[in-house]
N, CA, C and O of each residue as an XYZ file, in Angstrom:
236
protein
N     212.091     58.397    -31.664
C     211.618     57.857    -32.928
C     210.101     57.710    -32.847
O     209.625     57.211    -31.828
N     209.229     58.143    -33.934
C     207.813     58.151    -33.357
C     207.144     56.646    -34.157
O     207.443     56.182    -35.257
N     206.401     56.266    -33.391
C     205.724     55.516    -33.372
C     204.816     55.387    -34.942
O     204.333     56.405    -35.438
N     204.682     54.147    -35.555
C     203.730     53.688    -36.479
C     202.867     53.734    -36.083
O     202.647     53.444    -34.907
N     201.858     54.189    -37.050
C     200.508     54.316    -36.426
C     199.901     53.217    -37.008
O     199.285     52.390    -36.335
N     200.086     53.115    -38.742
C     198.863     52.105    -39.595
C     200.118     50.824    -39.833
O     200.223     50.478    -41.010
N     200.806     50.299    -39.102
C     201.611     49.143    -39.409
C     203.251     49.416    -40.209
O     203.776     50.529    -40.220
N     203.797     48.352    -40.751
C     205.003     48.328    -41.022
C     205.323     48.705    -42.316
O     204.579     48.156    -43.128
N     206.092     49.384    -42.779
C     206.230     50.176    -44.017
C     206.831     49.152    -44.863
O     207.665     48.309    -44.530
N     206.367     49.315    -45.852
C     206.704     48.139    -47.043
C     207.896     48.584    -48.208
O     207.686     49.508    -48.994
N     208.700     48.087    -48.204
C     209.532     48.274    -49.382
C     209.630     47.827    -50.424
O     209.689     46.598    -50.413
N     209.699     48.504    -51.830
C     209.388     47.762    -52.916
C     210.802     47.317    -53.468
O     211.778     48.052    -53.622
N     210.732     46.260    -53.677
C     211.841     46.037    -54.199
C     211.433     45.264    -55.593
O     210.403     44.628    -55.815
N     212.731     45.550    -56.607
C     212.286     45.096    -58.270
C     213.256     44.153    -58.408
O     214.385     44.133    -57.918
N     212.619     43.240    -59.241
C     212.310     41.929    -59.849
C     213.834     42.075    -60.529
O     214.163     43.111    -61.106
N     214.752     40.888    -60.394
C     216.058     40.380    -60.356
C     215.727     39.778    -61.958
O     214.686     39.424    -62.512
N     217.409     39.868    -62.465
C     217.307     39.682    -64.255
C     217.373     38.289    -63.955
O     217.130     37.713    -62.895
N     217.660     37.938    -64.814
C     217.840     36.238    -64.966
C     219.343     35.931    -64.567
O     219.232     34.774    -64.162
N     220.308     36.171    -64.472
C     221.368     36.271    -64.688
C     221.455     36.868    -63.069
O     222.061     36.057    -62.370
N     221.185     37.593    -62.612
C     221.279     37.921    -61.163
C     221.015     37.303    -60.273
O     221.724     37.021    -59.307
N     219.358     36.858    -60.615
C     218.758     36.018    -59.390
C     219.338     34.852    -58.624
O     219.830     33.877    -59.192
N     219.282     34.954    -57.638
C     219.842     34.342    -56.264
C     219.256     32.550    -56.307
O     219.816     31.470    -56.123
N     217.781     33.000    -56.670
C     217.093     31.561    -56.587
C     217.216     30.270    -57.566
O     217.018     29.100    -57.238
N     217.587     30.753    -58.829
C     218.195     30.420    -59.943
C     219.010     30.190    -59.776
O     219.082     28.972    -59.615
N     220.491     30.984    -59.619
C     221.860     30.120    -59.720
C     222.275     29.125    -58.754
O     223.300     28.448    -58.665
N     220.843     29.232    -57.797
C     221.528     28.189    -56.353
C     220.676     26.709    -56.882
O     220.829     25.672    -56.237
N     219.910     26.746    -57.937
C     219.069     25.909    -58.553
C     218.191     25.440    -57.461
O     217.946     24.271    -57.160
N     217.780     26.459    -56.947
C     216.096     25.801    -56.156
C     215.185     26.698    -56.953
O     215.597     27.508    -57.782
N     213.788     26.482    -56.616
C     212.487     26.706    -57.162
C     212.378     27.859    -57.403
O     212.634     28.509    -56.389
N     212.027     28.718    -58.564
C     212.310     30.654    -57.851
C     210.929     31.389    -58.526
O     211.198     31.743    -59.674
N     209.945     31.623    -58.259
C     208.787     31.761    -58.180
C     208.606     32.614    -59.645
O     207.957     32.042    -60.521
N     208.989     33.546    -59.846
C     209.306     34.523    -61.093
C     209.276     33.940    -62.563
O     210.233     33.504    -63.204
N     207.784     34.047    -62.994
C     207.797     33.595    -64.300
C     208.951     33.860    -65.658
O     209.506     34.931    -65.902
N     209.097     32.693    -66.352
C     210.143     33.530    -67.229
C     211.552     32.675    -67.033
O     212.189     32.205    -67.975
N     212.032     32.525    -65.208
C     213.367     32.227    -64.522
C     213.606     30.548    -65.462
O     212.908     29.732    -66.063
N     214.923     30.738    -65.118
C     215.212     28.766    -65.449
C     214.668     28.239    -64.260
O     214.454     27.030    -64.348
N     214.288     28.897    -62.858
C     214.271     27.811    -61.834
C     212.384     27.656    -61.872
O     211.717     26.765    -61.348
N     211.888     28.857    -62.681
C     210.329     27.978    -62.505
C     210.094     27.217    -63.397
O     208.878     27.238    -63.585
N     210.836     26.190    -64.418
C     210.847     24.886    -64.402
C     211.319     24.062    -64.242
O     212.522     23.803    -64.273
N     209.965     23.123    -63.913
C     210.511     21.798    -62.986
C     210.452     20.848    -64.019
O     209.430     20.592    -64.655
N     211.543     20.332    -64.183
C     211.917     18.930    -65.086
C     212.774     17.813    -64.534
O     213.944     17.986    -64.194
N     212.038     16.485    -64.453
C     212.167     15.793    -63.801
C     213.572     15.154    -64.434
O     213.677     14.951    -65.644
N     214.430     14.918    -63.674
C     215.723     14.475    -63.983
C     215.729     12.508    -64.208
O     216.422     11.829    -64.965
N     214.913     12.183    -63.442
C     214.914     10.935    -63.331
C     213.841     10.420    -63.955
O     212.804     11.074    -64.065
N     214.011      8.850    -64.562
C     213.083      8.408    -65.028
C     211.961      6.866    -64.572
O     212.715      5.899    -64.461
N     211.162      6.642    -64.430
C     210.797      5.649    -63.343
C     211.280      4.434    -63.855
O     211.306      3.948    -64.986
N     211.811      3.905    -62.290
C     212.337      2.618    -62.329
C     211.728      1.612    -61.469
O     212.319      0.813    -60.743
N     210.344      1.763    -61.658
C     209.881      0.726    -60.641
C     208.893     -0.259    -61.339
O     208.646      0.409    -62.343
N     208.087     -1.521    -61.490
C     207.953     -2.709    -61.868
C     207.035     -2.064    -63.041
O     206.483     -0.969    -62.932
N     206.958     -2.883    -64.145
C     205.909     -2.370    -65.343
C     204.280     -2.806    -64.853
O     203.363     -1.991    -64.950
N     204.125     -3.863    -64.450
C     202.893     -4.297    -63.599
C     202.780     -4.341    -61.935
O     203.679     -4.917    -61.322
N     201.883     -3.846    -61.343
C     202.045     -4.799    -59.666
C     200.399     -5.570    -59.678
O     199.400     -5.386    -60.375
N     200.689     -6.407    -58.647
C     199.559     -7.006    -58.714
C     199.321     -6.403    -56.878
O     200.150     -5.970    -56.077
N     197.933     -6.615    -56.762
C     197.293     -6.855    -55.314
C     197.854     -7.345    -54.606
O     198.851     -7.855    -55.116
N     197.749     -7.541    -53.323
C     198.404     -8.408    -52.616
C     196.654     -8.895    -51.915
O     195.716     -8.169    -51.587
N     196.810    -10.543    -51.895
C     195.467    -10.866    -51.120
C     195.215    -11.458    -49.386
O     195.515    -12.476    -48.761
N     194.699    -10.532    -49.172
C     194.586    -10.508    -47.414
C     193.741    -11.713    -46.939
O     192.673    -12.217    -47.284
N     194.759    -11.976    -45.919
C     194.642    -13.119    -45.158
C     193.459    -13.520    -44.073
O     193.657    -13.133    -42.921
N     192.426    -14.152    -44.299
C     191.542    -14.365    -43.506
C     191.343    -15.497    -43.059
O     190.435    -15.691    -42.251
């Protein structure tokens, strides 16, 4: 088998429908503009105090 000379040969591979993609139906992040998974919408809504105050350090 002969040897590479200028590095590793690249394969092109084409861009998955919506309906195919792997990254999408597993619902993680999937880079591909357009996908349901490149948006991020926050499911939750904040539940933490309406004010905080300082806390004042002890000297």
């Amino acid at each position: 088998m002969p040897r590479r000379k200028y590095g590793k040969l690249r394969k092109v591979v084409e861009v998955p429908n919506k309906e195919k993609c792997s990254r999408c139906r597993s619902g993680k992040y999937c880079p591909i503009p357009g996908h349901l998974g490149n948006k991020i919408v926050s499911s939750k809504n904040w539940k933490g105090p309406e004010n905080t105050s300082k806390r004042v350090g002890k000297k």
